[in-house]
N, C-alpha and C positions, 0 to 999 in steps of 0.2 A: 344599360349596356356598359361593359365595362372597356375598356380605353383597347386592351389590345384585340376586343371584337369590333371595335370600332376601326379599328387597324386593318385587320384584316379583309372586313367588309370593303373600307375604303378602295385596296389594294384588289380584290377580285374584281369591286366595279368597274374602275378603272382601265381594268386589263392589263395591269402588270404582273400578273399572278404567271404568268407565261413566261415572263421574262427569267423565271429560274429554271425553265426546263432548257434554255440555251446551255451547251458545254462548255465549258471552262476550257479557251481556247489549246492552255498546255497539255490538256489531256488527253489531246487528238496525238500528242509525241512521243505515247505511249504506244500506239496502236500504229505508228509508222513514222521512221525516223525520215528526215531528206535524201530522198534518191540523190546520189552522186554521179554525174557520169563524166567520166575521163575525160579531158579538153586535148588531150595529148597523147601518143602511141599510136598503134596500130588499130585501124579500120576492120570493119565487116567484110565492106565493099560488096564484091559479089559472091561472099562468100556467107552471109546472112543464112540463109537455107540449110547453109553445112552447118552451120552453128545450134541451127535450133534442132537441127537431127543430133546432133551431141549433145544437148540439153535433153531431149528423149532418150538416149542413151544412156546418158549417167543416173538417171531420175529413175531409169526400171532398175537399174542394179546396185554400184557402188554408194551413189548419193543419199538414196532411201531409207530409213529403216530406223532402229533407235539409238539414239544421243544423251551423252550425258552432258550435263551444263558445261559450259564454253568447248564444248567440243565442237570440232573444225574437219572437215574434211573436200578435199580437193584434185580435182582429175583433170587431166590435159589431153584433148583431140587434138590432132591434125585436121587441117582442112584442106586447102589447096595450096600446091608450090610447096613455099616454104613456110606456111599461116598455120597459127594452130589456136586453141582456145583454151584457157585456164578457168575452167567452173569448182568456185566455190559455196559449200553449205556450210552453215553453224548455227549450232543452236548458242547465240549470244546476243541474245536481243534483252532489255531491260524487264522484261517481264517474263523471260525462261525460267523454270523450274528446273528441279534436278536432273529429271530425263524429261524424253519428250519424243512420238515417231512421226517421223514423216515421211505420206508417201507419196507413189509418183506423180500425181495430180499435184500437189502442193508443192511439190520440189520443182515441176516444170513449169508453173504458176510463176513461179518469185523469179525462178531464171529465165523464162521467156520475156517477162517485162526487161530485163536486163539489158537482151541483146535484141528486142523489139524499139524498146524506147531511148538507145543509146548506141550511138555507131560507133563510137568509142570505147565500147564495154561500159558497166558501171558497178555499182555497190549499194544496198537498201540493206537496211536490217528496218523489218520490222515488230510487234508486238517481243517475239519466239526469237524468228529466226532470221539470218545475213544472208543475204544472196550476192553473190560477184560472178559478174562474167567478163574476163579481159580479154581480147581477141592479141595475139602477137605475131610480129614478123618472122618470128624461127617455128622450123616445125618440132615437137617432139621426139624424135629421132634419138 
């Protein structure tokens, strides 16, 4: 038998042979950068609900459709009083291609965790694409 069947026999018996189907921890940073979410600014509050219906809103129309690399685009609702909300998409994620479409399912996907997971707003780009949702004290007007 020769030395590197002897290796690798060793190595199956063992049960290490598994050990290379673990991912190489860096390359989960591809597939989803660190959610950020704002420590500071303007709140949800009771305004969460308003926010993810403009998340629906911008996701059937303006936000949807197709992108060329690092393009960016961004809509602002009113919500209640003086509150509104700044939803941004971009396709500038470390793995975007030249173009790329997204639609409403995907675009309310990335921006719902946004102002779901983050009462501050926040910002995720993952593999594609950036998601931001900031909630603010002024309305649009």
């Amino acid at each position: 038998m020769k030395p590197s069947t002897l290796l690798l026999f060793a190595v199956n018996y063992l049960g290490l042979a598994s050990a290379a189907a673990i991912a190489n921890p860096d390359d989960s940073l591809h597939a989803m950068e660190k959610r950020k979410c704002f420590k500071t600014g303007a709140n949800y509050g009771n305004d969460q609900n308003a926010a993810l219906n403009a998340v629906e809103t911008a996701c059937k129309g303006p936000l949807k459709g197709k992108y060329n690399k690092r393009e960016t685009r961004v809509k602002c609702y009113n919500l209640s009083g003086d509150k509104s909300v700044k939803l941004t998409v971009g396709l500038t994620g470390s793995n975007a291609g030249s173009t790329r479409t997204i639609d409403r399912d995907e675009c309310m996907n990335g921006l719902t965790k946004e102002v779901v997971n983050c009462g501050k707003g926040g910002d995720t780009t993952y593999g594609n694409w950036r998601y931001r949702a900031d909630p603010n004290e002024a309305s649009t007007h």
